[in-house]
N, C-alpha and C positions, 0 to 999 in steps of 0.2 A: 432499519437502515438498508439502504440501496444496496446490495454486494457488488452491483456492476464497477469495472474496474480495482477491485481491491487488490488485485495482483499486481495491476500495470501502474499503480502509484508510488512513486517513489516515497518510502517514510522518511529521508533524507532532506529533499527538497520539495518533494510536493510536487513533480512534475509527473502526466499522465501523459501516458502515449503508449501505442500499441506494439509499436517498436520495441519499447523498455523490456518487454515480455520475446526473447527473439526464438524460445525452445517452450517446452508445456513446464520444466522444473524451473531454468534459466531465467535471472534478471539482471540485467543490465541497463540502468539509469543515462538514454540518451544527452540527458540534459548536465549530468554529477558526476555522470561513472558509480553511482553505489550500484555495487553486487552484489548478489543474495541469491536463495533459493528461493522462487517464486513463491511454493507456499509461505513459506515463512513473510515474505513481505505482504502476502494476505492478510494472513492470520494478525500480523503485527499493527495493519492498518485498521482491520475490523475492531482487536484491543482500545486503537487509542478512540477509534469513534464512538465503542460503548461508554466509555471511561468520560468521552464528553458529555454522552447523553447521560449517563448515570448523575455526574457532577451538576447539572444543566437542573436534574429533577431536584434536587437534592439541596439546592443555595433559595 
């Protein structure tokens, strides 16, 4: 999996932009308004895109 932007994606809407990211912890969803702690919205995006590909191998 790519890790580029896995901070700056919203797990809300899905919307990416560089903005969304406006401090190195800080996220704020241009597009939603979801807020979060950057890592966490990392972490949270890499989760669901294993979870795809795990699913993806696996059917």
């Amino acid at each position: 999996m790519d890790p580029r932007n896995t901070s700056r994606r919203c797990p809300a809407c899905a919307h990416t932009a560089k903005e969304n990211r406006p401090t190195q912890a800080k996220f704020h969803c241009t597009a939603c308004g979801h807020t979060a702690h950057a890592d966490t919205v990392g972490a949270l995006n890499v989760l669901r895109a294993g979870l795809v590909r795990r699913n993806a191998n696996t059917a």
